[in-house]
ZAMARTOR-663276 format. One record per residue (C-alpha): x, y, z. Coordinates in pm, whole numbers, padded with zeros to 5 digits, always signed. Example, Ala and Ser with C-alpha at 12.3 -4.5 7.8 and 13.67 -1.06 7.14 Angstrom:
+01230-00450+00780+01367-00106+00714
! end
This chain:
+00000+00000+00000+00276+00254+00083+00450+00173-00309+00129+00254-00412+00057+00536-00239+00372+00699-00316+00302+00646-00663+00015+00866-00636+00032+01094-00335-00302+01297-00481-00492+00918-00387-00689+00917-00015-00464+00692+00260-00640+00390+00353-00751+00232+00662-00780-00060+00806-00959-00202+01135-00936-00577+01193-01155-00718+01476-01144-01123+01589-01439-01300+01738-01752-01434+01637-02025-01345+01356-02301-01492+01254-02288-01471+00824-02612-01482+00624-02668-01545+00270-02808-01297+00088-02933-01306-00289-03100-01483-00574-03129-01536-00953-02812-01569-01007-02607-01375-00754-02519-01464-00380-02335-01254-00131-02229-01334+00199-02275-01066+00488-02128-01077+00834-02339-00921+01165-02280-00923+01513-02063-00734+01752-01716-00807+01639-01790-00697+01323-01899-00344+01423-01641-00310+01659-01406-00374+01311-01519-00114+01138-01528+00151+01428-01167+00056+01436-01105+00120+01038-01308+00485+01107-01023+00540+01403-00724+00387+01252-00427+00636+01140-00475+00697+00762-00255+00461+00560-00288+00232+00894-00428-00062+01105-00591-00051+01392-00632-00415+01549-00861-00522+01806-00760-00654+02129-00862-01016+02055-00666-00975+01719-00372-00847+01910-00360-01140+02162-00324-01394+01853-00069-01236+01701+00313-01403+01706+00562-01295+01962+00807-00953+01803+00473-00803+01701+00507-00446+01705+00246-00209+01809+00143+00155+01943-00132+00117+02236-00473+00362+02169-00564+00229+02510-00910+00393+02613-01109+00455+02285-01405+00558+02276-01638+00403+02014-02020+00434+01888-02289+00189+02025-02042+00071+02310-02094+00185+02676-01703+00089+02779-01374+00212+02625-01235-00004+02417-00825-00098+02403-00661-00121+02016-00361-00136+01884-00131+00059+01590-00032-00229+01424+00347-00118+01339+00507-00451+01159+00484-00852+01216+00813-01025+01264
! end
Protein backbone atom coordinates (compact mmCIF):
# COMPACT_ATOMS: atom_id res chain seq x y z
CA UNK A 1 0.00 0.00 0.00
CA UNK A 2 2.76 2.54 0.83
CA UNK A 3 4.50 1.73 -3.09
CA UNK A 4 1.29 2.54 -4.12
CA UNK A 5 0.57 5.36 -2.39
CA UNK A 6 3.72 6.99 -3.16
CA UNK A 7 3.02 6.46 -6.63
CA UNK A 8 0.15 8.66 -6.36
CA UNK A 9 0.32 10.94 -3.35
CA UNK A 10 -3.02 12.97 -4.81
CA UNK A 11 -4.92 9.18 -3.87
CA UNK A 12 -6.89 9.17 -0.15
CA UNK A 13 -4.64 6.92 2.60
CA UNK A 14 -6.40 3.90 3.53
CA UNK A 15 -7.51 2.32 6.62
CA UNK A 16 -7.80 -0.60 8.06
CA UNK A 17 -9.59 -2.02 11.35
CA UNK A 18 -9.36 -5.77 11.93
CA UNK A 19 -11.55 -7.18 14.76
CA UNK A 20 -11.44 -11.23 15.89
CA UNK A 21 -14.39 -13.00 17.38
CA UNK A 22 -17.52 -14.34 16.37
CA UNK A 23 -20.25 -13.45 13.56
CA UNK A 24 -23.01 -14.92 12.54
CA UNK A 25 -22.88 -14.71 8.24
CA UNK A 26 -26.12 -14.82 6.24
CA UNK A 27 -26.68 -15.45 2.70
CA UNK A 28 -28.08 -12.97 0.88
CA UNK A 29 -29.33 -13.06 -2.89
CA UNK A 30 -31.00 -14.83 -5.74
CA UNK A 31 -31.29 -15.36 -9.53
CA UNK A 32 -28.12 -15.69 -10.07
CA UNK A 33 -26.07 -13.75 -7.54
CA UNK A 34 -25.19 -14.64 -3.80
CA UNK A 35 -23.35 -12.54 -1.31
CA UNK A 36 -22.29 -13.34 1.99
CA UNK A 37 -22.75 -10.66 4.88
CA UNK A 38 -21.28 -10.77 8.34
CA UNK A 39 -23.39 -9.21 11.65
CA UNK A 40 -22.80 -9.23 15.13
CA UNK A 41 -20.63 -7.34 17.52
CA UNK A 42 -17.16 -8.07 16.39
CA UNK A 43 -17.90 -6.97 13.23
CA UNK A 44 -18.99 -3.44 14.23
CA UNK A 45 -16.41 -3.10 16.59
CA UNK A 46 -14.06 -3.74 13.11
CA UNK A 47 -15.19 -1.14 11.38
CA UNK A 48 -15.28 1.51 14.28
CA UNK A 49 -11.67 0.56 14.36
CA UNK A 50 -11.05 1.20 10.38
CA UNK A 51 -13.08 4.85 11.07
CA UNK A 52 -10.23 5.40 14.03
CA UNK A 53 -7.24 3.87 12.52
CA UNK A 54 -4.27 6.36 11.40
CA UNK A 55 -4.75 6.97 7.62
CA UNK A 56 -2.55 4.61 5.60
CA UNK A 57 -2.88 2.32 8.94
CA UNK A 58 -4.28 -0.62 11.05
CA UNK A 59 -5.91 -0.51 13.92
CA UNK A 60 -6.32 -4.15 15.49
CA UNK A 61 -8.61 -5.22 18.06
CA UNK A 62 -7.60 -6.54 21.29
CA UNK A 63 -8.62 -10.16 20.55
CA UNK A 64 -6.66 -9.75 17.19
CA UNK A 65 -3.72 -8.47 19.10
CA UNK A 66 -3.60 -11.40 21.62
CA UNK A 67 -3.24 -13.94 18.53
CA UNK A 68 -0.69 -12.36 17.01
CA UNK A 69 3.13 -14.03 17.06
CA UNK A 70 5.62 -12.95 19.62
CA UNK A 71 8.07 -9.53 18.03
CA UNK A 72 4.73 -8.03 17.01
CA UNK A 73 5.07 -4.46 17.05
CA UNK A 74 2.46 -2.09 18.09
CA UNK A 75 1.43 1.55 19.43
CA UNK A 76 -1.32 1.17 22.36
CA UNK A 77 -4.73 3.62 21.69
CA UNK A 78 -5.64 2.29 25.10
CA UNK A 79 -9.10 3.93 26.13
CA UNK A 80 -11.09 4.55 22.85
CA UNK A 81 -14.05 5.58 22.76
CA UNK A 82 -16.38 4.03 20.14
CA UNK A 83 -20.20 4.34 18.88
CA UNK A 84 -22.89 1.89 20.25
CA UNK A 85 -20.42 0.71 23.10
CA UNK A 86 -20.94 1.85 26.76
CA UNK A 87 -17.03 0.89 27.79
CA UNK A 88 -13.74 2.12 26.25
CA UNK A 89 -12.35 -0.04 24.17
CA UNK A 90 -8.25 -0.98 24.03
CA UNK A 91 -6.61 -1.21 20.16
CA UNK A 92 -3.61 -1.36 18.84
CA UNK A 93 -1.31 0.59 15.90
CA UNK A 94 -0.32 -2.29 14.24
CA UNK A 95 3.47 -1.18 13.39
CA UNK A 96 5.07 -4.51 11.59
CA UNK A 97 4.84 -8.52 12.16
CA UNK A 98 8.13 -10.25 12.64
Amino acid sequence: MTALADEHPDWPRLRIGVNSGEAVVHEIGGDGHVAYTMVGDMVNTGSRLEGLAPPGGVLIGATTHAELPAGTLVEPRIGLRMKGKEDLVNAYVLLALP
